[in-house]
Structure formats: C-alpha cells, structure tokens
N, C-alpha and C positions, 0 to 999 in steps of 0.2 A: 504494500500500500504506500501510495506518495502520500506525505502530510505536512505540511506548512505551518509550522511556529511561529507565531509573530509575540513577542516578546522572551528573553533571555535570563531573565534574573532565575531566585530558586528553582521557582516551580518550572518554567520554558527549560533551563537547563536540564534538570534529572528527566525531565519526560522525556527530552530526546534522548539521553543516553539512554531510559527504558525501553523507546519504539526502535531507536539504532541497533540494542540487542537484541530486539526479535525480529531483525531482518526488514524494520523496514526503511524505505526512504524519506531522510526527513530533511526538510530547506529551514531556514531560523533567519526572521527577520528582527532585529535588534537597535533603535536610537543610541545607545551608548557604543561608540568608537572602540574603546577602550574593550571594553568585553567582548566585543566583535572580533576583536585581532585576538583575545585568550581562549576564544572558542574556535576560532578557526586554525590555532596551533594545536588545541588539543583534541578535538573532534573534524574526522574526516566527512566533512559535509559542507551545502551552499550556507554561506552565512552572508545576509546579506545589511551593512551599513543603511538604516532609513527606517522612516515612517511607516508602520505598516497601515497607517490609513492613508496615506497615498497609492492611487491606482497603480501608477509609474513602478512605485516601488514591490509591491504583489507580482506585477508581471515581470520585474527583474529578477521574481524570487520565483517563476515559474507555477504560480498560481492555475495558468491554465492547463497544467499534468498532475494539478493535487486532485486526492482521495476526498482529503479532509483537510479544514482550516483550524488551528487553534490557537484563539488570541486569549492569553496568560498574560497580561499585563498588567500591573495595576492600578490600571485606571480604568473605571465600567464604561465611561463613555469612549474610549478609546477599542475596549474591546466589542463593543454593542456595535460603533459605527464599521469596524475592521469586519465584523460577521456581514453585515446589510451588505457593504460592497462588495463581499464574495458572493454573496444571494442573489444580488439583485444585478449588477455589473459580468460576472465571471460567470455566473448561475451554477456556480458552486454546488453539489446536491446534501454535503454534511459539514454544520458549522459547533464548533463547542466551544463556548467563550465562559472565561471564570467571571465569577461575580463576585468582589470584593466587598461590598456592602448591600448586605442581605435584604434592604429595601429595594433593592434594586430588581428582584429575582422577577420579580410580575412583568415588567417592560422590557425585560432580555425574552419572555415567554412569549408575551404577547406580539410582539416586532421579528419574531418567525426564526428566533436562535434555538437550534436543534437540540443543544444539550446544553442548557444553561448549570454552571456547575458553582453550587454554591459552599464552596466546603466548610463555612463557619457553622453553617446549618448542620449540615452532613454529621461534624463531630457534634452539634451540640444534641444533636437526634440520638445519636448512640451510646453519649453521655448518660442521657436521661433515660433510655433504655437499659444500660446497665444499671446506672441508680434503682430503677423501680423495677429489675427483676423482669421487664416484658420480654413476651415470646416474641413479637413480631416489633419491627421499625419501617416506618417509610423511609429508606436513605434519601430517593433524589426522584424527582418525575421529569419528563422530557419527551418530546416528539410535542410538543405544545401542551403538554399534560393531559395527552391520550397514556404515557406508560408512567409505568413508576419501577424504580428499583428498591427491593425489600430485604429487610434482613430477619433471619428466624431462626431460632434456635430451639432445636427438637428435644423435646421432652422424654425422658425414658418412657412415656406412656404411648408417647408417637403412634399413630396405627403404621405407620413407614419403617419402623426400625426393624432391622433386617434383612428389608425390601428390595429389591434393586430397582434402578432408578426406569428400565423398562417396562417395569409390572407396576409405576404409580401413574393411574392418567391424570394430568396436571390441569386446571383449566384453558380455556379457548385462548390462547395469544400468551401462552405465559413457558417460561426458558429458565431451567436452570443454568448458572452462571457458575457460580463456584463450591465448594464445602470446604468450609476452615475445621480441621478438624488438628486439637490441640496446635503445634507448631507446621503441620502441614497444608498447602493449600492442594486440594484436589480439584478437576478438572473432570465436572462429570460426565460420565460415558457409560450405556446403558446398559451392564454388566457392574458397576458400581452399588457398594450395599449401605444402608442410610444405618448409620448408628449414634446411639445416643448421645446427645449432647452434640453433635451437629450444627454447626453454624452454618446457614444456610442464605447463601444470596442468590436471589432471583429476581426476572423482570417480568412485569406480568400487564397488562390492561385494567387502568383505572375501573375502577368498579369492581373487579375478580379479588382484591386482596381477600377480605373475609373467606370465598371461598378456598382460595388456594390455604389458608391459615386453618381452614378446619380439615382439607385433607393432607395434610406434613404434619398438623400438629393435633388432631381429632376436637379443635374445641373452634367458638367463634369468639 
C-alpha cells in the first residue's frame, strides 16, 4: 500500500517506521527543515520539505499513487483542511487525520474524514473501562459513524470460550481484528480458539454492538 504522511513529529515518525516495517510505501511530508534532513538520513523514503496543505506540495509528494492520506499534525485545522484537498482535489478514496482537540471530532466526521482519530478519547474510553470493570468499550467510530471499533473482554462464562472463531457467527458487517491475549497479540484466523479473559477488538456497524456483546460475551 502507498501512504502519504503529512506531518513528522512523534506520532508521523513511528507510524512510518511501523507501515515501513510491514512492507509498505510511505512519502512524509514535513514544515520543519531540520527534521526533514534527520529523517531522510535515517529513513529510506520520499521526504518531502512543505506545506502539506499546499496542493503543489501533495503532488511533489506523489499524492496521486497514494492508498491512503494521513495528516498527524498538530494542528486540527491543518489536518481537517490536508484531508478535504485529498477528497475533494486528488479524490483520494481513504483519508485519516488525528484530532488533537476532542471538540473537534464532530466537524472532522461531518466534513467527510474517513477515520477521524481521536486518541485523547480513545485512552480516556479505556481508562474508564478499566476503572469500572466493563466488558465492552466503544474505542473509535468512522466511515462517518456508520462503524465503530470495540473492545471486549471475555468473561470465563463467554458462550465463545473454546470456540473457534469459525463456528461463532458474528453479526451482519462486523470483523474480528485482533485478541490480546496476556502479552500476545493474535491475528484471528478461523481455526483460532477464544479463551478466557480474551481481549477482544473488533469493528462492527453502529447499531450491532449490543448484539455482537451478547454473543462473545452471553449478556447485553
């Protein structure tokens, strides 16, 4: 997959080394000079000096061969506007821009950003989750908030436990994603056996959580 980074600080950095490890192609568009020339000595890839809300500068960074746009900057209106002109200019078809300030999540949704990514939310959801013991969390919604992604944690009484993940039918539009099970992440595959205490992330259609929560965990 091609994917275009517009912004280089924390977050733009280790993402790329992450998508760089898994093979894929990533361009990084960067305002600071200086980090420009440290990431282009230390990472094999296009790094491009400039605005990435500049059209000019997207297309120097090869926007019209990207998969995926992801503006990590932090500034929401810089990353709101960087999403629009891939949407609406490039017609770009996947945009995911962070959201630095949590007010801001409704107008990144509403103005047609595909994966608005709010991660002050995110941890304070699992926060509060852990604090109170819940089975289920809503982490994050996107496609306009047609999905959500959930977290769940299976109960030794689970009707799933045992199971393999082929013999559970899961609701209409809904995917398991991962199981954190103690220190391991596992990568489910439908010979996989659910056991207890199971951290369990999936993405599912607004509306289905309760049911998918009552068959992984038998309650609503």
């Amino acid at each position: 997959m091609n994917i275009l980074i517009v912004g280089a600080g924390k977050v733009g950095y280790f993402l790329a080394k992450r998508l760089i490890a898994d093979k894929h192609t990533v361009s990084i568009i960067e305002k600071d000079r200086v980090t420009c020339e440290e990431l282009a000595k230390e990472l094999d890839i296009l790094v491009i000096h400039g605005d990435g809300c500049d059209p000019r500068v997207l297309e120097e960074a090869g926007i019209e061969r990207a998969d995926v746009i992801a503006a990590v900057t932090g500034d929401d209106e810089d990353n709101l506007v960087i999403c629009q002109i891939a949407k609406e200019r490039f017609n770009l078809r996947r945009t995911v821009g962070r959201i630095n300030d949590s007010k801001n999540e409704r107008i990144f949704t509403e103005l047609g950003v595909d994966v608005p990514i709010d991660s002050t939310a995110i941890i304070a959801k699992i926060i509060k989750g852990e604090a109170a013991f819940e089975d289920f969390v809503n982490l994050m919604s996107f496609q306009r908030g047609k999905l959500v992604i959930v977290r769940l944690d299976l109960p030794e009484d689970s009707p799933v436990i045992n199971k393999k993940v082929m013999d559970v039918e899961l609701p209409p539009d809904s995917v398991l994603v991962s199981i954190l099970r103690a220190e391991e992440v596992i990568v489910p595959k439908g010979n996989t056996v659910f056991q207890p205490s199971d951290d369990v992330i999936a993405i599912t259609s607004v509306g289905n959580e309760a049911q998918l929560l009552k068959i992984l965990a038998g309650k609503l």
